[in-house]
C-alpha positions in Angstrom: 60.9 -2.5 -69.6 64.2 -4.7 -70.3 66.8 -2.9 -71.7 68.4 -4.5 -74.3 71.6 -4.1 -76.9 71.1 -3.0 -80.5 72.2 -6.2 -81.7 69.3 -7.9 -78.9 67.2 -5.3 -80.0 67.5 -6.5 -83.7 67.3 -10.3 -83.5 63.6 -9.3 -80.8 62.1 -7.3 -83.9 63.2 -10.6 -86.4 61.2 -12.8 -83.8 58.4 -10.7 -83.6 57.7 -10.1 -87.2 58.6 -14.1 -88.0 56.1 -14.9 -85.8 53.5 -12.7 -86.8 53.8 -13.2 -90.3 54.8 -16.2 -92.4 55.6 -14.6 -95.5 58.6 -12.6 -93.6 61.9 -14.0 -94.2 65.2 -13.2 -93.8 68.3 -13.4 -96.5 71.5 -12.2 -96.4 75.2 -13.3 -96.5 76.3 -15.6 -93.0 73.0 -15.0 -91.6 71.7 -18.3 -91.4 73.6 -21.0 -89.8 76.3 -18.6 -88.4 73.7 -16.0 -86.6 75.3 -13.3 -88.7 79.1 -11.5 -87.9 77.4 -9.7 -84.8 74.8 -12.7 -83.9 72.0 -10.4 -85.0 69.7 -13.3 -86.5 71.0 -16.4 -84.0 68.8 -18.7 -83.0 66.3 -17.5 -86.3 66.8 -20.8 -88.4 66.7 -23.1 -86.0 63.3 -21.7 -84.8 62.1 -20.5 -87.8 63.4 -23.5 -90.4 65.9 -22.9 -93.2 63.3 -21.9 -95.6 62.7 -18.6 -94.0 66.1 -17.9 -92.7 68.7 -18.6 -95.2 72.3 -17.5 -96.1 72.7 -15.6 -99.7 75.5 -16.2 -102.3 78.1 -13.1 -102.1 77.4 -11.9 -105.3 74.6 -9.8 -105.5 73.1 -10.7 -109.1 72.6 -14.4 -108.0 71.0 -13.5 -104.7 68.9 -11.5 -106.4 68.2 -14.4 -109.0 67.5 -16.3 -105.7 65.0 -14.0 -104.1 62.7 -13.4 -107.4 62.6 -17.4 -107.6 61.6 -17.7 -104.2 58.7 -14.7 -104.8 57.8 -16.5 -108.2 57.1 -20.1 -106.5 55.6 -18.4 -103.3 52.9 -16.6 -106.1 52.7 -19.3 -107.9 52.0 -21.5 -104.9 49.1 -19.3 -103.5 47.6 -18.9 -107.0 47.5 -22.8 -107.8 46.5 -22.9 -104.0 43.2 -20.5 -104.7 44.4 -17.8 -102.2 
């Protein structure tokens, strides 16, 4: 078994459940194009597009704003899609 850092350790378990699962998605402030302060979620966008790996504003009441858009589109997508 490799051994790897937390931080390692954290960007794997992004990868995994990415991968396995399209609706997954990760948000949050300087996590997108930067990797996040300690690099947790580099290399996320570039494999997983800028649609499911995105940087947040840094107030909280917009990102929230954000994220209940994204889940009313996503709903509405599937819905008008017959899923």
């Amino acid at each position: 078994m490799a051994e790897l850092s937390i931080v390692e350790a954290i960007n794997d378990c992004f990868q995994v459940e990415l991968s396995r699962d399209d609706s997954v998605m990760v948000l949050g402030e300087d996590v997108g194009r930067a990797g996040g302060v300690f690099r947790a979620t580099a290399g996320l966008r570039d494999k997983f597009g800028a649609n499911r790996c995105f940087d947040t504003p840094l107030a909280e009441a917009v990102a929230r704003a954000q994220e209940a858009g994204r889940k009313y589109i996503t709903v509405a997508s599937r819905v008008l899609a017959g899923k």
